[in-house]
C-alpha positions in Angstrom: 10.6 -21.2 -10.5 11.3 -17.6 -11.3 10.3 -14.7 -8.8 6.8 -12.8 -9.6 6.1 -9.2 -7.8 3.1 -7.2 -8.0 3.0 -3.0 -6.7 -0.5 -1.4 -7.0 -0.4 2.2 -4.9 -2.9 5.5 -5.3 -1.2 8.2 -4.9 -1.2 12.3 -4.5 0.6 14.7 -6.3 0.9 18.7 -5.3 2.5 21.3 -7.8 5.5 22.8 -6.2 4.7 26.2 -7.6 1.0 26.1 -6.6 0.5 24.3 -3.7 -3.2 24.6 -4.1 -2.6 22.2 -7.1 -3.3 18.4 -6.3 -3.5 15.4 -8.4 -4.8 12.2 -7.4 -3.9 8.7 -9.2 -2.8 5.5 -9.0 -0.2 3.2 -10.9 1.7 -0.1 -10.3 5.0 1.9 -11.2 4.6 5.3 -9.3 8.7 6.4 -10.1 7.7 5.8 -13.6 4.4 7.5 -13.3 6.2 10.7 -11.8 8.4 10.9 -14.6 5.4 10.6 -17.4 3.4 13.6 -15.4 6.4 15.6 -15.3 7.0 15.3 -19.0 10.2 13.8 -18.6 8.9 10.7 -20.9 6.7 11.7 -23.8 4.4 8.9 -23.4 1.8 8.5 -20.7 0.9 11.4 -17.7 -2.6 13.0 -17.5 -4.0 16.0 -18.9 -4.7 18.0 -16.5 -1.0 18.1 -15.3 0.3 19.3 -18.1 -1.0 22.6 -17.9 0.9 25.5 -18.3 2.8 26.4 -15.2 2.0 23.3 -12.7 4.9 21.2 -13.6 7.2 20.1 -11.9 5.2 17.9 -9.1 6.0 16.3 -6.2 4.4 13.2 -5.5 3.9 14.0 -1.5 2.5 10.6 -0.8 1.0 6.8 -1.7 -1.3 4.4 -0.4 0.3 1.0 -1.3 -0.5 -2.8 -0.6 -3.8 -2.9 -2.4 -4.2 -6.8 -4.0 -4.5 -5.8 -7.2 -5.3 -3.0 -10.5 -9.2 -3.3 -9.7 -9.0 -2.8 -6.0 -6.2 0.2 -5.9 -8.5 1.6 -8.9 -11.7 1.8 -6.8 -9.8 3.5 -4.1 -8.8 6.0 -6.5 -12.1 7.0 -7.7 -13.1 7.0 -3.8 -10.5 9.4 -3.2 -11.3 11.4 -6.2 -15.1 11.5 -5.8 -15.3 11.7 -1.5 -18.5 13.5 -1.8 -20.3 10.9 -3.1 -18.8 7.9 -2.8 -20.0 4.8 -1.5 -17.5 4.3 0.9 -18.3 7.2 2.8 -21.5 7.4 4.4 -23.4 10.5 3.2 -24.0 11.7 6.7 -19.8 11.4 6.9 -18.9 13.2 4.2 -16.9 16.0 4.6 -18.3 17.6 1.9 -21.5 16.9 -0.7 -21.0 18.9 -3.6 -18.4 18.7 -6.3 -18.0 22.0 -6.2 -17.4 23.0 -2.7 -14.5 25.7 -3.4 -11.8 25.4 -1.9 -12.7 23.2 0.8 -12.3 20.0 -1.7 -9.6 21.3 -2.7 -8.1 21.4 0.5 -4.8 19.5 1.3 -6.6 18.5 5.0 -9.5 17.4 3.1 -7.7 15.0 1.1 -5.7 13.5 3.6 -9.0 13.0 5.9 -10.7 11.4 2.9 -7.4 8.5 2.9 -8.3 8.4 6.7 -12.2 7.4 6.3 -11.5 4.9 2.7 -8.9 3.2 5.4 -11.5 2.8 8.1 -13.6 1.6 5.7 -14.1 -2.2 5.7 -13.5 -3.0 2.4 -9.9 -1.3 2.7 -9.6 -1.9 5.9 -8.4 -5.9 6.0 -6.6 -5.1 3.3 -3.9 -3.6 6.0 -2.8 -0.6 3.4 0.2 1.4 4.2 0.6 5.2 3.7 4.6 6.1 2.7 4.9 10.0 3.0 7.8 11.3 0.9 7.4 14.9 2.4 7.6 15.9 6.0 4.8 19.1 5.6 2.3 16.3 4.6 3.0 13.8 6.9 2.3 16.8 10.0 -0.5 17.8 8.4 -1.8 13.8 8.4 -1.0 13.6 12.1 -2.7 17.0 13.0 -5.7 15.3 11.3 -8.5 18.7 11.2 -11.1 17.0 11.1 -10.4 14.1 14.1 -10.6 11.5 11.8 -8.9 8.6 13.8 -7.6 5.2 12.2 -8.4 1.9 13.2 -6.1 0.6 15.8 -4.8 -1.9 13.1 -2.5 0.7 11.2 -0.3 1.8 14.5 0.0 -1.8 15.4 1.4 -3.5 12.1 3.4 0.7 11.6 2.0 1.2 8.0 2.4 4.6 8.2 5.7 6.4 7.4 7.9 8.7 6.3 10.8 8.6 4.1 14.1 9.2 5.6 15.1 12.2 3.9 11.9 13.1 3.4 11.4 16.9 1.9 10.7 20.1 3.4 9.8 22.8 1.4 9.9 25.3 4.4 13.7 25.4 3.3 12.6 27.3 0.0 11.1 30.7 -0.9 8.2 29.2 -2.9 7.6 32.8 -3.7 10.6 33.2 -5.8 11.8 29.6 -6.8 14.7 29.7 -9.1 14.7 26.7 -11.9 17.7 25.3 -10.1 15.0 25.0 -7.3 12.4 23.4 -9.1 15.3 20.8 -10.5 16.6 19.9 -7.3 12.9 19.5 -5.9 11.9 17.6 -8.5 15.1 15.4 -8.4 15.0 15.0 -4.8 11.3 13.5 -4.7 11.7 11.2 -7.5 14.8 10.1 -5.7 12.7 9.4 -2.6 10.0 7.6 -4.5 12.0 5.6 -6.7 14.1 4.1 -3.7 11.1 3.5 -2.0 9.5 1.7 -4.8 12.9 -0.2 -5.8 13.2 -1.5 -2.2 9.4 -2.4 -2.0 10.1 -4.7 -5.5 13.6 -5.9 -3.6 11.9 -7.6 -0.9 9.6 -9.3 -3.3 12.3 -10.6 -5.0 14.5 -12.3 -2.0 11.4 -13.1 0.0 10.2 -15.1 -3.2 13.5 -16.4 -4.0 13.7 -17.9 -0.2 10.3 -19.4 -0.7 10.9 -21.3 -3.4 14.1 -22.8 -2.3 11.9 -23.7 0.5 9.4 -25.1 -1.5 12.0 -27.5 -3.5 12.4 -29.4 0.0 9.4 -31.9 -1.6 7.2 -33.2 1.5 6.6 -30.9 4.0 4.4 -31.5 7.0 1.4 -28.8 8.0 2.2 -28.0 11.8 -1.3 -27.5 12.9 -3.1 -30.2 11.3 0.0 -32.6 10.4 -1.4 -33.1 6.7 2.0 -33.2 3.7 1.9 -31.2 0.8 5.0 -31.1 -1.9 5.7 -28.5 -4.2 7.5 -30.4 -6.5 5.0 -33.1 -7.0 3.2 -33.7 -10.1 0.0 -34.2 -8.2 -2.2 -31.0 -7.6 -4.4 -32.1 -4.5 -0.6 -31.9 -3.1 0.0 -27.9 -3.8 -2.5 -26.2 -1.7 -2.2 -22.8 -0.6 0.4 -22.3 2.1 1.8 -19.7 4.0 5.3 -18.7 5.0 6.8 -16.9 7.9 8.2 -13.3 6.4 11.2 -13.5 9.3 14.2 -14.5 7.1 15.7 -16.4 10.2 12.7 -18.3 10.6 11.2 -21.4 8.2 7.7 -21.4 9.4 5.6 -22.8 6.8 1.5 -24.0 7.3 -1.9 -24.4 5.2 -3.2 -21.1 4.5 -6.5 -22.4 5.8 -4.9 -23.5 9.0 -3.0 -21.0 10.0 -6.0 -18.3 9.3 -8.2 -20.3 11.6 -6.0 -19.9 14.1 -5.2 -16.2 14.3 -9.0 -16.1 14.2 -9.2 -17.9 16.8 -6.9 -15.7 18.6 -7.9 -12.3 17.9 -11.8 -12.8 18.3 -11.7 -15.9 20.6 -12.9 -19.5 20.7 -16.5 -19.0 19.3 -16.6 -16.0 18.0 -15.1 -16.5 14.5 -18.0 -18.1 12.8 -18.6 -14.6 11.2 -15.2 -14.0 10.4 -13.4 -14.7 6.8 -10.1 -13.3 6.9 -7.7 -11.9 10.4 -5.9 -9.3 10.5 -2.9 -11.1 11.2 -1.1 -12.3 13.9 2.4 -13.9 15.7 4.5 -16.8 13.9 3.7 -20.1 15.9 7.4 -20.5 15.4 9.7 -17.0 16.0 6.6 -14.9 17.7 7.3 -12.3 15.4 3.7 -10.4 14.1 2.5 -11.4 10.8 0.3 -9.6 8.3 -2.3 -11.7 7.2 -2.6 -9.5 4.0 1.1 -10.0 2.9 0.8 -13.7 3.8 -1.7 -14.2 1.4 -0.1 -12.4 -1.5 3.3 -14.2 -1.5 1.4 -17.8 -1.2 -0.8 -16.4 -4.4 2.1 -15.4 -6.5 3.4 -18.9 -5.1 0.7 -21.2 -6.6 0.9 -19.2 -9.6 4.7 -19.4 -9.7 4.0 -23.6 -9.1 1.6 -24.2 -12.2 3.4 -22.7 -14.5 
């Protein structure tokens, strides 16, 4: 069984000679995607940022974790369209008109628009992270204008960051930027995003690798409802979904089904989960340590998919 990953982020991308320049896109390769806007591969970037003058940019931040091309995809048009999108309530929306001046073009406008899409719902089990690769814009998230405040969720599992290293581009004259400038910008961010991204695909890999090595110990017995399942039996009915603790010390393993019924169970009480598909997450039976429910899920899909083939 060979590893499989998956990366699907949105994105925003500010001109470092006109900071009033934003682009908003998404890829499953954003070091890759940088390099096609700033025309350092022929192939691939978007019109509007090859205009005259807004090269290089600086991809300031991404939303990542999204399941898959169709979800992160929706979220970008959401974050492209705010004022009139159907994840914002119209009596919410910062603004109504596409052309509101420069209030949609406003750097706090478009970080309060990532702040209401998160809240949303839809997004909101989803447990999406926010990676800042520039200190300004991460300040400017926290001051949050327009009191926008997350759901409780995103502090608790930390999805929010910033990149160590992160850039400040109060340490340059933008007014009189020399091309050595603009190189060293440029190389620094792609720098910042590609070792973000290269780390992101890393832990994919050895997570994967561990839980198939796992997986080749044939019979295992569920914990909560003491059921087997093997792995490397020829019978299907024997491969249902599992999930596996993320703590590489630990070697927690349960049904999917099982274990989400029970961090139901614990976050909205005996009862009260009727209504309820999916948790948020919650603590390994085993180590204790917290658990995203929404990274669970992906490594046991890319797991099954790994097992049929």
């Amino acid at each position: 069984m060979g590893a499989v990953t998956q990366f699907y982020c949105c994105y925003l991308l500010q001109s470092v000679e006109h900071r009033q320049s934003f682009y908003i896109g998404s890829s499953p390769n954003p070091p890759r995607r940088l390099r096609q806007h700033n025309g350092e591969l022929v192939r691939g970037g978007a019109y509007r940022t090859k205009r005259k003058g807004s090269r290089p940019w600086e991809m300031i931040m991404i939303v990542y974790g999204f399941p898959n091309k169709i979800v992160a995809l929706q979220f970008e048009h959401a974050w492209q369209h705010g004022y009139k999108t159907r994840f914002i309530k119209e009596n919410n929306r910062l603004i109504n008109k596409k052309n509101s001046g420069s209030a949609g073009r406003n750097i706090h406008y478009k970080l309060a628009l990532v702040r209401q899409l998160m809240n949303h719902t839809f997004f909101k089990f989803m447990n999406l992270g926010i990676q800042f690769f520039n200190s300004e814009t991460a300040a400017i998230f926290e001051q949050n204008k327009f009191k926008i405040e997350l759901d409780p969720c995103y502090k608790e599992f930390e999805k929010i960051q910033l990149s160590e290293n992160s850039l400040s581009l109060s340490d340059y004259n933008l007014k009189q930027l020399t091309i050595d400038d603009l190189s060293d910008i440029s190389d620094a961010n792609k720098d910042l995003v590609t070792t973000f991204y290269d780390a992101s695909i890393e832990l994919d890999k050895v997570r994967m690798e561990r839980y198939t090595e796992r997986m080749m110990d044939g019979s295992i017995r569920c914990p909560i409802c003491h059921d087997e399942f093997n792995y490397i039996s020829e019978d299907p009915d024997l491969k249902p979904f599992v999930v596996l603790c993320t703590n590489e010390d630990c070697n927690y393993i349960s049904h999917m089904s099982c274990l989400c019924r029970k961090f139901i169970k614990e976050e909205y009480g005996e009862g009260n989960e009727t209504n309820i598909l999916i948790p948020r997450g919650g603590k390994c039976p085993h180590c204790d340590i917290l658990l995203e429910w929404t990274i669970l899920t992906r490594y046991s899909l890319m797991l099954k998919e790994i097992s049929s083939k």
